[in-house]
N, C-alpha and C positions, 0 to 999 in steps of 0.2 A: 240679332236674337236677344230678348230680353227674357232673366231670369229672377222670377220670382220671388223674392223673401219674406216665408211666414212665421209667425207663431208658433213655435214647437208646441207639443203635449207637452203639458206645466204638472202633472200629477196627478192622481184621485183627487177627485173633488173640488178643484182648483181649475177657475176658468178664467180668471183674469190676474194680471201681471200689472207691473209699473215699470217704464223705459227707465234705467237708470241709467246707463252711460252709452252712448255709441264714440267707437272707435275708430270708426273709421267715415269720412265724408265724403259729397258727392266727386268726382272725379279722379280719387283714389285706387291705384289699381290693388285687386284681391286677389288671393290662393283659394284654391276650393280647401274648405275647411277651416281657413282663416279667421277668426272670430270676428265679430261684424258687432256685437250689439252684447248687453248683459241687462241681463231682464229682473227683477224684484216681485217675488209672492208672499203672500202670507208668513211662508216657511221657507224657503230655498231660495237661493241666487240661481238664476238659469242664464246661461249662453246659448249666442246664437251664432252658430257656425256661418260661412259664405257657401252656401250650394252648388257652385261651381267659381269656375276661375273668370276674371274679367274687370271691369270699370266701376265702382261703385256709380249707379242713377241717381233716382229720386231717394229721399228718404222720405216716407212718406208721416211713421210717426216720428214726433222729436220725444226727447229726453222730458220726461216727466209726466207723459202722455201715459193712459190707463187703457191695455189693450186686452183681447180678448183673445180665445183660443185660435189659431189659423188666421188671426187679422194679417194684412197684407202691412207689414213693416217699412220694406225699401225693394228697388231692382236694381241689377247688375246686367249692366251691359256686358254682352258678349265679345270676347277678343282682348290677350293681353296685351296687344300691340295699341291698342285705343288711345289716343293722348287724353290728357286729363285735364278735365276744367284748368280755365287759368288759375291756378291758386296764388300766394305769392312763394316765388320762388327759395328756396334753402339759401342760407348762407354760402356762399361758394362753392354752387354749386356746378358738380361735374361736367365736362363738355363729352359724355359718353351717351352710347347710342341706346345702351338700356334704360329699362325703367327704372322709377325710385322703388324702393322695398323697403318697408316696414320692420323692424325687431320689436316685436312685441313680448307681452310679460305670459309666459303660458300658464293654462291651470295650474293652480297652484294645491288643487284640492279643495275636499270638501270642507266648510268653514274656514277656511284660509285666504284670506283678504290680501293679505300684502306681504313682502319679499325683502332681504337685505342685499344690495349686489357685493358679491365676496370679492369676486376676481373678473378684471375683461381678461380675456384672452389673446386679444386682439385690438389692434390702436385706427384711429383713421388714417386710411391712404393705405392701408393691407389688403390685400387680394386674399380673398375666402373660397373656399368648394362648396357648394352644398352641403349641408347635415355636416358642415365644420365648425365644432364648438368656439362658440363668440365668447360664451360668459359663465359665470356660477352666481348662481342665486341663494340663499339660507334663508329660509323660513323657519317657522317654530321647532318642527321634527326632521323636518331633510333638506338635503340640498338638491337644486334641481339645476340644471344643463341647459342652457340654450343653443340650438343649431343653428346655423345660417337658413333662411326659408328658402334661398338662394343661390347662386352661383356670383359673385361682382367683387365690389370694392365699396370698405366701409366708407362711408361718407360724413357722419357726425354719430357720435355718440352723446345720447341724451341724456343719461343718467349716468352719474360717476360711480366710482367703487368707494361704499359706504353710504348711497343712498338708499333711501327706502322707496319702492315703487309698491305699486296697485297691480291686482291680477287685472289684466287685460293692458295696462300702460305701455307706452313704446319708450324702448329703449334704445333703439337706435336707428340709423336710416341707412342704406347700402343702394349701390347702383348696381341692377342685375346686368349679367351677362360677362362673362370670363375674361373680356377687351375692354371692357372699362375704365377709364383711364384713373388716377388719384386726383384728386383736388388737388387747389394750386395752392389752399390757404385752409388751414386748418381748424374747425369751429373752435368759440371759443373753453366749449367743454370736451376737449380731445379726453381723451385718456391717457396719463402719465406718461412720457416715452422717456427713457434715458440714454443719452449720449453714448458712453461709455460704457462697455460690460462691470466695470469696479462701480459705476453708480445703481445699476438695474437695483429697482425695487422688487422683493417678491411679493408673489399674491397674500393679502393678510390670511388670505384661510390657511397658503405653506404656512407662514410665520407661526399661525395657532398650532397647528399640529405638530409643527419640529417645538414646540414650547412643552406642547401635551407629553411629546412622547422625548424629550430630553435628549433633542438631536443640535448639533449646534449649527451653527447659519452654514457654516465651508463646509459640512459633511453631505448635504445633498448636491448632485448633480444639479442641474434645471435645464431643460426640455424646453420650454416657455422661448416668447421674443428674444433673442439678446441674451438666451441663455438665464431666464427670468424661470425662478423654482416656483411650480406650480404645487399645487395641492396632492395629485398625483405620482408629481414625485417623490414627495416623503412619505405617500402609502406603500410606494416600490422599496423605498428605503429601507422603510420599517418591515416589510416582510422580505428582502433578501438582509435581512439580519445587521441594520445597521449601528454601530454602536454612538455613541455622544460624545466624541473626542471636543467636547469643551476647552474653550485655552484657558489653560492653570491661571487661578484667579491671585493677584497678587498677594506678599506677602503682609496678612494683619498686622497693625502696626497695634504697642501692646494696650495703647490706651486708643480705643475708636472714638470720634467724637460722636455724641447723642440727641446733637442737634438734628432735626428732623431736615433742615434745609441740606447738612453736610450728607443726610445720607439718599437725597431726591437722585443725583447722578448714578445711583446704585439700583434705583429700583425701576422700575418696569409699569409701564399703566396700559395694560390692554383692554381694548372696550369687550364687553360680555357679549359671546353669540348669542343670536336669536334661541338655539336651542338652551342653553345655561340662562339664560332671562326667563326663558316660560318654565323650566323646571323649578327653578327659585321663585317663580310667580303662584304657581300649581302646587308646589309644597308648604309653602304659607299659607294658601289659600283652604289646602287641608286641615290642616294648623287651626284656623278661624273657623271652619265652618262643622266637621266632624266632632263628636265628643268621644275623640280616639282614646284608646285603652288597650294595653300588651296583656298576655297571659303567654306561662312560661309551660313547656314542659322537655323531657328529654326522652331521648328513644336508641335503643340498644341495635345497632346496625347489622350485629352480627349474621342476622340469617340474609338479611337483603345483599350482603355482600358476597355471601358461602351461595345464593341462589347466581347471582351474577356471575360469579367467576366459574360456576359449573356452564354456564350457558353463555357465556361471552363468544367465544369462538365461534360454536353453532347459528349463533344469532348473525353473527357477521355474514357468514358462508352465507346465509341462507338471504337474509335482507339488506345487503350490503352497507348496514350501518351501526354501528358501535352501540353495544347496550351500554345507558349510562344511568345515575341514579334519577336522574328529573322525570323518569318516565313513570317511575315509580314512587314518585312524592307526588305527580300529577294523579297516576290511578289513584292515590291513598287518597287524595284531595279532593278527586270527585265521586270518590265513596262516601266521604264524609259529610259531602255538600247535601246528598241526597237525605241524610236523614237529618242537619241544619241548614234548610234552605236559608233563611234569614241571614247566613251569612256570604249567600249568593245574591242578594238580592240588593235595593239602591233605593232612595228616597229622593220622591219627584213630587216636591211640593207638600202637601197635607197626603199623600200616597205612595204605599211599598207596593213598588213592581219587584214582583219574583219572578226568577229568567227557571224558565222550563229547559235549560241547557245551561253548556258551562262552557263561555268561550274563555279559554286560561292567557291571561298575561302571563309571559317569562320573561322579567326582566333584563336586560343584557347591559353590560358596560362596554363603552366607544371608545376611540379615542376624541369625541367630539361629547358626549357624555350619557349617562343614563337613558334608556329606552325602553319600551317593553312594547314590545312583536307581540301580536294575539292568535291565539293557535283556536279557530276556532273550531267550537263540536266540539271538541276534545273529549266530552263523555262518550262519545261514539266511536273511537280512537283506540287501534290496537296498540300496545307495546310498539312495534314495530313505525305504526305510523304517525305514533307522540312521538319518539325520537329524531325519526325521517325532518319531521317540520320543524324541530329546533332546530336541528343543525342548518335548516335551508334557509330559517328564517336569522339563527342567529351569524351567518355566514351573510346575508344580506343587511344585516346591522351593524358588520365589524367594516362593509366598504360603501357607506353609507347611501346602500338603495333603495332601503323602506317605503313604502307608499305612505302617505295618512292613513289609508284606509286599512291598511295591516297591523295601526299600532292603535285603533276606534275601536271601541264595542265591546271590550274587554269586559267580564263579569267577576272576576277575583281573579289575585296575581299569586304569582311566584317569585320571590329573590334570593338567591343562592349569594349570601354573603362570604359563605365557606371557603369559594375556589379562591377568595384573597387571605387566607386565613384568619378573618374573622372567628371569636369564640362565642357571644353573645353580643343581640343587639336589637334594637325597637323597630322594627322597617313603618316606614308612612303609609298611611292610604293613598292610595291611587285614586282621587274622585273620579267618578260619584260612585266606586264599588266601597263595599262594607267590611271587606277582611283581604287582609295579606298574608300571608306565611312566609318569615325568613326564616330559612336554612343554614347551618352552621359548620362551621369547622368539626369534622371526623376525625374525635380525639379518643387516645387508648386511658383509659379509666379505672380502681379498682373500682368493684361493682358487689354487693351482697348479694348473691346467689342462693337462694337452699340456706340459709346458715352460713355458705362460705366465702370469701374475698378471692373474685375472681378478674379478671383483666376484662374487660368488655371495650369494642368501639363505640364512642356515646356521641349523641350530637345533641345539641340543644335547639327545640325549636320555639319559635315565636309568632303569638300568632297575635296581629294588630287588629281590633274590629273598631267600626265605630256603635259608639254606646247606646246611641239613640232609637238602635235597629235591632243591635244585636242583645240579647240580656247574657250577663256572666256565667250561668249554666248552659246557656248554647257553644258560645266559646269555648267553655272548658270541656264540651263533651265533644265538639269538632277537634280540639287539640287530642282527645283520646284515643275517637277514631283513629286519627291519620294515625298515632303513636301504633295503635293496635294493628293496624292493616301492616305497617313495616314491618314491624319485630314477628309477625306470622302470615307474609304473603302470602298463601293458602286462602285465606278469609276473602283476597279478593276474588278469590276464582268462586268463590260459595257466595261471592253477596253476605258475608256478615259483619 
């Protein structure tokens, strides 16, 4: 039985595509669902799934060829037992009775090309289960998991830890079926194995996070090959409370030498993640292209806190989730937006799109570093169900499961610089949105009241626009808003 491979629906108004890469050749066996092909439009990169399981056939268009909608691409022979065109055979390759199997590079998301490999998991000549993690990947914003597609034994890994592969690239090659033997001779790009438990290397993404979070090399367990500290086990670490019993660092001698060479053996060169590269790329980039400007004001906490603390408890009971203040600098924020839209809105070219909604960044700090999760709708959003989605979102930012697509689209942020105790500070734009709010440290203040000097909780807020979009009577009457909606939450409930 032969199976079909066409042309997905490529969009509105899009009828033809360009063949950019096929993955996979004739005589190769496939997974149903397996990527097979990646297609080029006008606008989007499109994938072409495999339709069912089987042999790669014909391919009918090649790589560079310009297809149309439902064109007939390639077929798949039926049966994954099919031998496979004579291709030339693997480097030593296995005397087992399964088939070869593919690791390839999964989506990686939208816009997102290409991949860092953090950690193998796994070496050649290991026997895998199915959906048994082989690898980690870090792209820009997450990291993503690779699973065995399979049941076998690795057979060559293609790409080491610290290269950069391509979304759809194969990474590595495994022989399916549970009795398959190991190779007798190891490719020549194995993945690291060490002899001895005193040599095991850990994964550089552990190394990063016992660095981030100031655990020292002996204080984690590892889990890993050989007793190899994985990444996960210093998230264990750090949340069963572990501390950084570093070894006391010798005694300074009174004159240190200030030669740069004498002090190389002291210091540390770790290469920048993919996430800390784009951050530092996108912040710059903000830098250069916005004609960003802070305006300051501060806001008397008192009644937002005297409202909280009467209804904290009730709130629990009832929506089982903690009132906190961001739900309430979100309402103030998309009170505000409503009467400065300009500082919801973005510049596309010679053109201001103003977003008829407000989907809110809240930014959150990692151990892996800065994010910001987008809660969208948020003007449409009770109390209850702003809060609900920080916590779920920022609980899926602290164990790095974000999608792309949940940190896209944002239309203005939030940054609570406060919870580090931050008193004032300038926050950046997030491109391509036009205003940020940071939020500050909840400090006790005298205050002129009536005539009198009274203690008040004050926070300072800041609010960053860019120039270009925004004029300084907009900003400053959005910074009055949000101030006014806090100091008399009433007004949100009246729309004033």
């Amino acid at each position: 039985m032969t199976t079909e491979v066409r042309v997905p629906t490529l969009g509105e108004s899009v009828s033809e595509a360009t063949i950019a890469t096929w993955f996979k050749k004739p005589g190769d066996a496939v997974a149903q669902d397996e990527m097979l092909c990646e297609l080029e439009t006008d606008k989007v990169t499109v994938e072409v799934p495999a339709p069912a399981a089987g042999v790669m056939g014909e391919i009918i268009a090649a790589e560079g060829a310009t297809v149309g909608v439902d064109a007939l691409l390639a077929t798949i022979n039926a049966g994954v037992g099919a031998a496979p065109t004579p291709v030339a055979a693997p480097v030593a390759a296995p005397a087992a009775t399964g088939g070869s199997v593919d690791v390839m590079v999964p989506t990686l998301g939208e816009s997102v090309s290409e991949a860092t490999v953090a950690s193998w998991f796994k070496a050649v000549g290991d026997t895998v289960a199915q959906d048994e993690m082989l690898c980690e990947l870090e792209t820009d914003k997450v990291s993503v998991e690779v699973p065995a597609p399979a049941a076998g034994v690795i057979t060559e890994i293609l790409a080491a830890e610290g290269a950069t592969v391509e979304a759809g690239g194969k990474l590595a090659v495994m022989t399916s079926g549970a009795g398959a033997s190991a190779p007798a001779a190891a490719p020549a790009v194995a993945a690291p194995a060490a002899s001895t438990g005193k040599d095991i290397e850990n994964a550089p993404s552990a190394n990063k996070a016992m660095a981030e979070a100031g655990l020292a090399a002996g204080s984690v367990a590892g889990t890993g090959k050989d007793g190899r500290v994985m990444k996960s086990d210093v998230q264990s670490a750090i949340k069963a409370g572990a501390s950084a019993p570093a070894a006391a660092p010798a005694p300074v001698a009174a004159a240190r030498p200030a030669s740069a060479a004498n002090d190389a053996p002291r210091e540390e060169r770790v290469k920048m993640t993919r996430l800390r590269q784009t951050i530092a790329r996108r912040l710059k980039d903000s830098q250069n292209t916005a004609a960003m400007l802070t305006t300051f004001n501060e806001v008397d906490m008192t009644e937002v806190m005297a409202l909280r603390n009467e209804y904290k408890d009730l709130f629990l009971k009832k929506h089982s989730v903690k009132l906190g203040f961001m739900s309430f600098f979100t309402k103030a924020c998309v009170h505000a937006l409503k009467e400065v839209p300009e500082v919801n809105a973005e510049i596309d070219g010679t053109d201001v799109v103003y977003k008829n909604y407000v989907h809110m960044g809240i930014a959150a700090g990692t151990p892996t570093g800065l994010v910001v999760p987008v809660i969208r709708d948020a003007d449409a959003m009770s109390f209850a169900g702003i809060e609900k989605a920080i916590a779920e979102k920022g609980a899926r930012a602290r164990d790095g499961k974000l999608t792309m697509d949940e940190m896209q689209g944002g239309s203005f942020t939030i940054s609570n610089g406060g919870v580090y105790g931050s008193l004032m500070s300038s926050p950046i734009l997030n491109p391509p949105q036009s205003g940020i709010l940071g939020m500050h440290k909840i400090q006790d203040r005298p205050m002129a009241i009536n005539g009198q000097v009274v203690i008040r909780p004050m926070m300072y807020l800041a609010l960053s626009y860019d120039h270009r979009i925004v004029d300084g009577k907009g900003a400053v009457t959005f910074l009055v808003r949000v101030k006014e909606a806090l100091e008399d939450p009433r007004r949100l409930l009246m729309d004033l």
